[in-house]
Structure formats: C-alpha cells, structure tokens
N, C-alpha and C positions, 0 to 999 in steps of 0.2 A: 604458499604461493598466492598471487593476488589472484583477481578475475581476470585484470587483464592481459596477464601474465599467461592464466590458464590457457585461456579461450582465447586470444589473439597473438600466436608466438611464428616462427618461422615453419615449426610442424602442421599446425592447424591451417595456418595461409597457401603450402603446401598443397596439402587434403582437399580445399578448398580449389585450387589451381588446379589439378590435376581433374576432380572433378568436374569443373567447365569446360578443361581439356575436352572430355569424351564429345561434348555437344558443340565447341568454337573456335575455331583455330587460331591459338596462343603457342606465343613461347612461354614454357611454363616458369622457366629460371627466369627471367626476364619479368615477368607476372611479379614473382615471390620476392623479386631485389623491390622490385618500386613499390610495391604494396608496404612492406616492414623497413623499407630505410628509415620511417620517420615515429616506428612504432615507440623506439624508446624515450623518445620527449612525447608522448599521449600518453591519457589515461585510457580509460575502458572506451569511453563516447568518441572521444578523440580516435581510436583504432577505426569504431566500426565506419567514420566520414572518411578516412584515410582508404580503409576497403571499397568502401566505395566511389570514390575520386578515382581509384585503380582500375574499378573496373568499366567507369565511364570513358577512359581511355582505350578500353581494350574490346570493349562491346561495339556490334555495328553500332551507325549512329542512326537506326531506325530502330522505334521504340518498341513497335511491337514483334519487333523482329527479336530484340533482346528477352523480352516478354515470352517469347517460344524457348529461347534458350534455357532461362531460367527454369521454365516448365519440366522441360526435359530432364536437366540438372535434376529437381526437387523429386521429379515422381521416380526416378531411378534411384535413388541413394535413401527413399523410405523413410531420412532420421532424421529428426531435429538437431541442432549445431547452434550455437553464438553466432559462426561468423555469419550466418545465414540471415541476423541483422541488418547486414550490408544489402542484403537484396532488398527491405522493405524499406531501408532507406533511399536505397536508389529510385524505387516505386515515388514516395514522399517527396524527392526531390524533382526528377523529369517527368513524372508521370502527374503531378497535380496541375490539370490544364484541360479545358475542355473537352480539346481534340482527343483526350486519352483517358477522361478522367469513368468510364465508362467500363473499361477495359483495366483499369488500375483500381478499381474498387471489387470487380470480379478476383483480381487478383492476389487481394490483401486476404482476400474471404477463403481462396483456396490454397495459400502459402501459408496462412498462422500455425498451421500443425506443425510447421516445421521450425517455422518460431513465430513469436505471438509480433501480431501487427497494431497492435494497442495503442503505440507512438505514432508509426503512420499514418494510422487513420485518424489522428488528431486537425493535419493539414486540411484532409479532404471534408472535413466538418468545418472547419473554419470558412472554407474558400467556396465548398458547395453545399452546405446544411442540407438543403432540403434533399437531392441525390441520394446523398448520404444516409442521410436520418431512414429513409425507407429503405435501402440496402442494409444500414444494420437493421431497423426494424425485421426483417427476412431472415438474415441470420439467427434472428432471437427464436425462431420458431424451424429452425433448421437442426439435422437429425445429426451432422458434424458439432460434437458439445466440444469441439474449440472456437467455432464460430461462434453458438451461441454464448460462449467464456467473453468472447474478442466486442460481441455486442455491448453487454455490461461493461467492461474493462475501459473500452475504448473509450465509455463517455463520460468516463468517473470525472468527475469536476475537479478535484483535487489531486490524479494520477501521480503520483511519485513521479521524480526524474523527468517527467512527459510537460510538453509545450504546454499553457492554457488552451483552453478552448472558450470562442466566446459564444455557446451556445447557450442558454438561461437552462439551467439546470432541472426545472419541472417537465422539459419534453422529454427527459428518459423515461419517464414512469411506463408510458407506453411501451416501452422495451421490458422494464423491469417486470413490470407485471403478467409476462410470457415467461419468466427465468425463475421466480422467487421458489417455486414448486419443481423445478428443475429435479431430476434424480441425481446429478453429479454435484458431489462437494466443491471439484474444480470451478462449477458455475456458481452455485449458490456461497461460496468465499466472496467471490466476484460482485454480488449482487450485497452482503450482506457490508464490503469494505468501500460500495457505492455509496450504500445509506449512510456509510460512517462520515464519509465525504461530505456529502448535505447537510448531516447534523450540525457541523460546524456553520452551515449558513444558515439555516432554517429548523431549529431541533422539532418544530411542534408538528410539521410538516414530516419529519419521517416518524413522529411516534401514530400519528394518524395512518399513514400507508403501513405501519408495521399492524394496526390493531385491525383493519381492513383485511389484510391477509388471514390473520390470527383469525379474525371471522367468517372468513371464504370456508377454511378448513380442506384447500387444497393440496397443503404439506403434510406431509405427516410430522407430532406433534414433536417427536425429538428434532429432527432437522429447522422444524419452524423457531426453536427456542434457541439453537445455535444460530439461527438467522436474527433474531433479534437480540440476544446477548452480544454479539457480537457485531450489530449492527449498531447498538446505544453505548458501546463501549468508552467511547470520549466522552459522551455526557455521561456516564456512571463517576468515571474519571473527576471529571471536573463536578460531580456531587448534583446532578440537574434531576430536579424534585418532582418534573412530572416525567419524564425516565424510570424514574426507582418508584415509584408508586403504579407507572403502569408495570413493573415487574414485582409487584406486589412489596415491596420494601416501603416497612410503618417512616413513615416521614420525624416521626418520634419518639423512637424506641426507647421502652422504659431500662435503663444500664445504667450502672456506675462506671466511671472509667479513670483510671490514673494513669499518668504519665509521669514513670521515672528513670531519669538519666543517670549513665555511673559517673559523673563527672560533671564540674560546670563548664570547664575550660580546654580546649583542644587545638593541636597543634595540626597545621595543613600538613595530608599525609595520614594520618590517625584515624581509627573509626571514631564514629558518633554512635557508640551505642547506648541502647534505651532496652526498657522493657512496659510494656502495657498491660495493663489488670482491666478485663471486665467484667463486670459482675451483671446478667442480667436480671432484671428482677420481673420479666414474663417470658415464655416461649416465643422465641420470634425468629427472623432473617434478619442478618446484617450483614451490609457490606464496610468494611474494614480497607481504609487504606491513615496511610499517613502522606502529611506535606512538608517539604524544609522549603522557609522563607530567607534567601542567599541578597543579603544587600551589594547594591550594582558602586562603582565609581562613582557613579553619574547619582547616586544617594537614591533610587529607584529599587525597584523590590522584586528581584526572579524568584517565580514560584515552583517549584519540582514537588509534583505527588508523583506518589509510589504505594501502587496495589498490595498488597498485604492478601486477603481472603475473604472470600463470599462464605458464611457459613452460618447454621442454624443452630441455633443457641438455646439454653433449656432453663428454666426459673430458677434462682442459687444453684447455679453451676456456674464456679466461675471457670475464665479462662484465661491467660497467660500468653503473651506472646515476645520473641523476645527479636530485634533485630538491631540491624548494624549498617551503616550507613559511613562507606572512606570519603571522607574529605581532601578531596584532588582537584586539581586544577586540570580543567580539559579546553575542551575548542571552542563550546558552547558556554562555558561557563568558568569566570574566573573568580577565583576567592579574594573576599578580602580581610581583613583583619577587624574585630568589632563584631558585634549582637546580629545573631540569629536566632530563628525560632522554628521549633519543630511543633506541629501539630497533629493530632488523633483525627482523621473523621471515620465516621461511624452514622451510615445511611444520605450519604452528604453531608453534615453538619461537624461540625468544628465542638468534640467533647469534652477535651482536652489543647496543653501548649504546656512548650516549656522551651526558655531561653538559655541558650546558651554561648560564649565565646570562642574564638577562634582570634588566636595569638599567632 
C-alpha cells in the first residue's frame, strides 16, 4: 500500500472528522464526502491541500478562533497522524500574514509533535525572516526536542519535498550550534543532514564548523563522529580530499588494486558483475566505493557511485570484494547501447577502470 493510500483513505479522513467533531460543529458524512471525492486523482501532497481546502470550508472564518479548535483537537487525541499535515498546512496557508503571523508561529512550535511543521515554517521564513529566525532560534534551546528537531529541519537549505527558502544559509549556524550536542539522535540526524545540505554549497565551510565542534568537546565522542560521518557523507561520496583527510583518510594510500569483469559485453537487464583485488602494501583506512559512467543521448556522461565499505586494512593482507551491478532502465536513468566504464575509488581517487558494452 502506498503512503497515500495509508494515511489519506476514507477511514483516516473519518478519524480525522470525527475528531474535530468533539470541538466544531460539522456534519461528519458531509466533512468525509468533500474531503476524499478528489483523493483518487492526488498523490500524497495533493491529499494533504485537498484536507485542507475541506477544512477551510468547514472552520469558522476567524483565524484564531480555528487556532483554539485545532488546539483542543491536538492536545486531546495525544498522537501524532499524516492527516494532521493538513493542520500545518492550513497554518502556511491563512495564517502567513502579519495580523497572525505571531500566533502562527507559536503554533507550528506547539503542533510539531503531532506532526513535524518543517514545511510550514518554510513560508514564515520567507515572508518574515527576521520573526522567525528568533522563534526558531528559541526552539533550538527549548526542553520539547521536537521543537528543537523542527529548528534544525526547518531551515535545512536543501529540505526534501519542502519549498526553497531564500534565507543565506550561514544564519543557521546560530541555531546549529545550541543542537549539535543535543542528547537525542532525532535532533542531532537533523543537525548532521543540515550540514550535508551546505556541503553541497560550501564544503569547506562545514568541514571548519564540524572541526570547531570536534574542538569544543561538548559531544560526547561517539555521537560527534556520527555527527560528522554523517554530516560529510556527499562529499565522501563524491571523493572531497579535505573531507577524507579531516577524517583522517591517507589521500594516498599505498594499494594495489585490480578491477576484473566476468564479461566485456552485457545485455539491458543483466548484472554487470566485477570483482576487486586489493592488495595493501601498509596499514591504513580506506574508503572503498565504486563509480559507473552511463553515456546520456544527448553524448553527455551520468555518473552513479555506489558505497561499497569503509574499512581498515592490514600490510599483504589482501582483500577481495565482489559485487554486482543490474543494468535497468529507470526514471532517472536511461540506458543506451555503446561504451561504459566502471571505475574503483579508493580514498577518493580513481585506482582502477574498466570498460565495458552494453548491447
């Protein structure tokens, strides 16, 4: 079953009705027909504007009059829901406006536990930065760790699914730097898939805020290490040489390394499989991935790495690895017929290659 299947069907919408029931007076049946008449042509996003278009019709038309209702709703029923979306949508939509925007920001901060307001509060950054920016500032040092979750989340520069935001991305740091020592994993994820976020704009800028922390010594050290492995993860990815050397990875590890295919020629549909021999020739750390270079139509060049293994390696000991790679045509990625080339890296750097056909 999909998600939006799960979470937005005729039972949930129900659940939902019924619950507003207790605090507004609705016809419930009448609520549940116009809410889901239009659920089966939407997706997921498409349901929660739909739930909430529903309920703009059915709420008074004074804002913060709906704003108590909701309240009521939220602190009685205890749990988090999907459809409960539709409330911080509804917030994003009528509630980004001067007159409210005061009372709508209070609101995001005390509804995220029931679901996270991270989309929301994307509007009210846009439309009121500076409001804003000190409200989540507040949150970040607030003892509800979904707020402080909702701080970080909210201003991730790159948030999945979520609007832009045109705030310059270096004024989160001051939030950040209240969260990175957080006790809950749910925050420091949040803080650590911020940084990932930046890296892609400015990598030198988060390896300097990561060695900063590192030197406060306000984490304790396991958590700090999944805070930054997990924060330099794209630039590991994409082989970024002052990434792997602040994680102590030789920019030139002394190895042998071969790259052998069972095969030169492969049919779409078929694995591409290989196997790699490294031999090192001192004790060291490597990080081990492979790349396939997939020629575009347009005679242009997609690149796909794929992680393989971080792991510590011993003088003539070699090691062996062996994978497999199906050659499918997806949504991202169309094959075509003609010279490919798979490559080894090994601490970023490119050790090995080998070409092969696709018929």
């Amino acid at each position: 079953m999909t998600l939006k299947d799960q979470f937005f069907n005729e039972d949930t919408t129900l659940d939902f009705a019924n619950l507003l029931a207790k605090f507004h007076d609705i016809n419930i049946n009448t609520f549940v027909k116009d809410a889901i008449k239009l659920y089966p042509t939407l997706e997921l996003k498409g349901r929660i504007s739909q739930l909430r278009k529903t309920l703009k019709e059915y709420m008074p038309s004074d804002y913060t009059e709906s704003m108590a209702i909701f309240t009521k709703m939220l602190v009685h029923t205890q749990q988090s829901h999907f459809t409960y979306a539709a409330i911080m949508e509804y917030i994003e939509y009528y509630g980004c406006d001067e007159k409210y925007v005061a009372l709508s920001l209070e609101k995001l901060g005390e509804f995220t536990q029931y679901f996270t307001a991270e989309f929301a509060i994307r509007s009210f950054i846009n439309h009121f930065e500076a409001l804003s920016l000190e409200t989540i500032y507040n949150w970040s040092l607030d003892s509800d760790f979904h707020k402080r979750r909702l701080a970080s989340e909210g201003t991730r520069p790159r948030l999945p699914w979520a609007m832009n935001i045109t705030m310059e991305y270096k004024k989160s740091l001051r939030v950040l730097n209240n969260l990175y020592y957080d006790t809950e994993r749910y925050v420091t994820r949040s803080v650590a898939n911020h940084l990932n976020d930046i890296s892609k704009i400015d990598p030198n800028y988060v390896i300097e805020i990561l060695k900063s922390w590192k030197k406060q010594g306000k984490q304790n050290k396991d958590e700090m290490n999944y805070i930054i492995n997990h924060s330099l993860r794209s630039l590991i990815k994409n082989g970024n040489q002052d990434a792997l050397t602040f994680l102590g990875f030789n920019e030139n590890p002394k190895v042998e390394v071969e790259l052998r295919l069972s095969k030169p020629e492969y049919s779409i549909g078929e694995y591409l499989e290989f196997h790699i021999d490294i031999l090192p020739l001192e004790n060291t750390n490597l990080v081990i991935d492979y790349s396939i270079h997939y020629p575009t139509k347009a005679g242009n060049i997609s690149k796909k790495v794929y992680k393989i293994k971080t792991s510590e390696v011993f003088k003539n000991k070699p090691i062996s690895i062996k994978r497999k790679n199906k050659l499918e045509i997806r949504t991202t990625r169309k094959l075509v017929s003609g010279k490919h080339q798979v490559f080894v890296h090994i601490n970023g750097k490119i050790l090995a290659s080998k070409y092969f056909n696709i018929i």
